[in-house]
N, C-alpha and C positions, 0 to 999 in steps of 0.2 A: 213479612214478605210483601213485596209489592205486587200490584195488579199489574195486569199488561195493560198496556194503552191500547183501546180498543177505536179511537176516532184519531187521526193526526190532522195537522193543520196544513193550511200553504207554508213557503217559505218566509212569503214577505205577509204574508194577511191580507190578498187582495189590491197590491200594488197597481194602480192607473197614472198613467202622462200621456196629455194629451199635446201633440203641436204638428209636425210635419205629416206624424204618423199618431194615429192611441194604438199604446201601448199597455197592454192587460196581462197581469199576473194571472197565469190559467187556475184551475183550480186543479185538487189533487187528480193525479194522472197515473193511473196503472201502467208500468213499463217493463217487460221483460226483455232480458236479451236470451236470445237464442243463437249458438253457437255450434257448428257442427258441419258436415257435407253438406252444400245446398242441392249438389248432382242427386241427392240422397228424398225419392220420391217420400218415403215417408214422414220426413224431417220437414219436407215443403206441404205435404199434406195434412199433417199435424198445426204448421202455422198457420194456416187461412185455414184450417178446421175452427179454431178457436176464434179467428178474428173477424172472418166472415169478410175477407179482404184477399183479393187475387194476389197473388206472388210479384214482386216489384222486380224490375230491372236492377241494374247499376243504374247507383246513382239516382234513384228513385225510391217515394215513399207515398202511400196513398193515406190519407187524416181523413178522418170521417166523424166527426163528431169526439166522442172518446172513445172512437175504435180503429186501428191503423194498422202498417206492417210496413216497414222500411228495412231497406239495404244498408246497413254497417261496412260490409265489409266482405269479402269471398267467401269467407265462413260465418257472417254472422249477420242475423235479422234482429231488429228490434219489434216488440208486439206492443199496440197502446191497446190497452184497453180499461174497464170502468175498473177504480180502485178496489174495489169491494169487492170483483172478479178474483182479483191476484192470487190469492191463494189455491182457491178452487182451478183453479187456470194450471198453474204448477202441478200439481198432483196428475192434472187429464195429461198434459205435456210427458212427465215422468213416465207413466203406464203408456202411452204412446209409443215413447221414445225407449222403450226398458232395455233392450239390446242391438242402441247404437250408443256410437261414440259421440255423445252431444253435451253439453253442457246449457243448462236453465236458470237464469239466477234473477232474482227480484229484485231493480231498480230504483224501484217506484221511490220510494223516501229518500234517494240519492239524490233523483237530479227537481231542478223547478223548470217548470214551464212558462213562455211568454209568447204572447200575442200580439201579432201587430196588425193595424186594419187602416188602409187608405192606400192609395198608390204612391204615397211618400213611403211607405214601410217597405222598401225596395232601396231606397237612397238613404237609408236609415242603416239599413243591414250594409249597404257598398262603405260608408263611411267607416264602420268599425271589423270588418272582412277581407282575410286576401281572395277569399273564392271570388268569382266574377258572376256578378249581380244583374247584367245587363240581362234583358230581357229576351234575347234569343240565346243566352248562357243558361241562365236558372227559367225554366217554365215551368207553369203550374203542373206538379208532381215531381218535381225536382228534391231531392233531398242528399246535403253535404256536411262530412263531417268538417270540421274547420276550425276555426277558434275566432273568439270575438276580442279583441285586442290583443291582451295578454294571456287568455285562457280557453281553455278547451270547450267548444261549444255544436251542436249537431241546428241545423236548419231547412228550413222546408218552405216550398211556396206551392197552397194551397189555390190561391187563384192568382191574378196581375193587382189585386188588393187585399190578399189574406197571406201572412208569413207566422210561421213560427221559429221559436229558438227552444232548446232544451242544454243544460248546463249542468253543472257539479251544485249541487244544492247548498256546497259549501261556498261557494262562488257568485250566492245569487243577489246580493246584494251591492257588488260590484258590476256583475253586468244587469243589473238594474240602472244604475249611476249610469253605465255606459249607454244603455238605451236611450234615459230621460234624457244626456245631453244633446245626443245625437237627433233627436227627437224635435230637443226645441230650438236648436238652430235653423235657420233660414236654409228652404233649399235652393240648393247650386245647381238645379235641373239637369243633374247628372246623364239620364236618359232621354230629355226633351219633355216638351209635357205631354204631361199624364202620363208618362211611360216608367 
């Protein structure tokens, strides 16, 4: 019988490129999606119970280190928080939630995470996105779901110099590809500088 795997890895091992923008493979990232009436006080009080993070608008996602809470969707929130939470995290959420209609499911080893840091990391994300990047479009606590070329991808702008991306874990080595190139071409001062 085998043992369970008790440590997992990133997807890429710590992937870095540096040029318009650095671009940083996050490290493992606890991720739940929660699913359910968000009208529903206890379902929004059960997610910033756990995450220590105020309830997000549309269209908003507040990152905090490895702990978060982002808008999906009408009915659904994403929770970030420390890998090594997730379990324990699920179980408080289930006895929370024991009779509503909600759905909780663990992430975490699905998707990878990436970082981008500079104020190129804005014309990084406009070149390979349909969302609209421009700076009074996406502000800091902005979070859309979207796709990065050809595939499904969720993002977020932490400040006017800090973005993330979160993607199908199966998919990360392609939009890896797609960052680095994006990355090390010359920018076309999409927003003016610095912006």
């Amino acid at each position: 019988m085998s043992e369970p795997v008790t440590a997992s890895v990133s997807a890429l091992g710590g992937f870095r490129a540096d040029g318009l923008a650095r671009i940083e493979e996050g490290p493992l990232q606890g991720m739940i999606a929660l699913k359910g009436d968000l009208a529903d006080a206890k379902l929004r009080n059960a997610a910033t119970g756990v995450t220590g993070i105020d309830l997000p608008g549309e269209l908003e996602g507040t990152i905090e280190g490895d702990r978060g809470l982002a808008w999906m969707a009408p009915d659904e929130l994403l929770l970030f928080l420390p890998y090594a939470e997730v379990p324990r995290t699920i179980e408080t959420l289930g006895r929370a939630l024991k009779a509503r209609h909600a759905t909780v499911a663990d992430m975490s080893d699905a998707r990878a995470v990436f970082r981008l840091y500079g104020t190129g990391g804005r014309e990084v994300l406009a070149r390979l996105t349909p969302a609209d990047m421009a700076p009074g479009a996406f502000r800091p606590g902005g979070f859309r779901r979207t796709r990065l070329a050809q595939v499904p991808a969720a993002i977020w702008c932490e400040s006017n110099d800090r973005f993330g991306v979160i993607c199908f874990r199966s998919v990360a080595v392609y939009v890896r590809d797609l960052l680095a190139a994006a990355t090390a071409a010359p920018s076309a001062d999409y927003f003016g500088r610095g912006g």
